[in-house]
N, C-alpha and C positions, 0 to 999 in steps of 0.2 A: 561535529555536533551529534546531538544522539538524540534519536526520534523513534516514538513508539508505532510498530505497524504490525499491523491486524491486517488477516487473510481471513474472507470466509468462505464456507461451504465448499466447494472443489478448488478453489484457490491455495485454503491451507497448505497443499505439498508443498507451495511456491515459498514458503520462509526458508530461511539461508540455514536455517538449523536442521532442518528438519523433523521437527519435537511434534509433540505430539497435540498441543495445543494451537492457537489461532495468533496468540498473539506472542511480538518478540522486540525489544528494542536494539535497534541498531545503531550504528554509529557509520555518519556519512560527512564527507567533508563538505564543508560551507558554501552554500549556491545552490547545495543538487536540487533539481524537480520533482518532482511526482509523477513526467513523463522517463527521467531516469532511471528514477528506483524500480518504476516498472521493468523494465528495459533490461534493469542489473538482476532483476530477480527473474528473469525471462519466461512474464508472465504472457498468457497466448493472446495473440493479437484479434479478440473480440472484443463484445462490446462490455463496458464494467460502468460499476457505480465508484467512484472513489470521493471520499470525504478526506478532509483536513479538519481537524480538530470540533468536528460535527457539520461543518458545511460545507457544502458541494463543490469541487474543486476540478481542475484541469492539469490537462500534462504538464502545462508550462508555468504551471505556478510554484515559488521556491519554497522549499521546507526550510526549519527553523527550529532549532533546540528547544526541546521540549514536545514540538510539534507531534498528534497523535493522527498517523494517514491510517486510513480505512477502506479494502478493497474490498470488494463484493462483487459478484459475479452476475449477470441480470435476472431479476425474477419474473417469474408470469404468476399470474393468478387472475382469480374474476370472483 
């Protein structure tokens, strides 16, 4: 399956390309999670925001052709 995922702000370096940009579609075989791709992309073990296709998602939830994951790293502000 191929699914679109988007790295931001110091996550970027984590896509499998290495490019220069934030976003890259990949292709994962059938079943994988959102706590896998993490995992495979071996992004560091803090705390993130991660979306599925604009809503808030979890490790163990499965991705799905087409599907657009989105990792974000956590914000502060006030």
């Amino acid at each position: 399956m191929r699914v679109e995922l988007a790295l931001f702000a110091s996550l970027r370096r984590y896509l499998p390309d290495g490019g220069d940009g934030h976003e890259q579609t990949i292709d994962l075989p059938d079943g994988t999670t959102v706590g896998q791709v993490i995992s495979m992309l071996g992004l560091p073990d803090e705390p993130r925001v991660v979306f599925v296709n604009g809503r808030h998602a979890h490790d163990e939830q499965p991705l799905h052709d087409g599907d657009r994951l989105a990792v974000f790293p956590p914000v502060a502000g006030g």
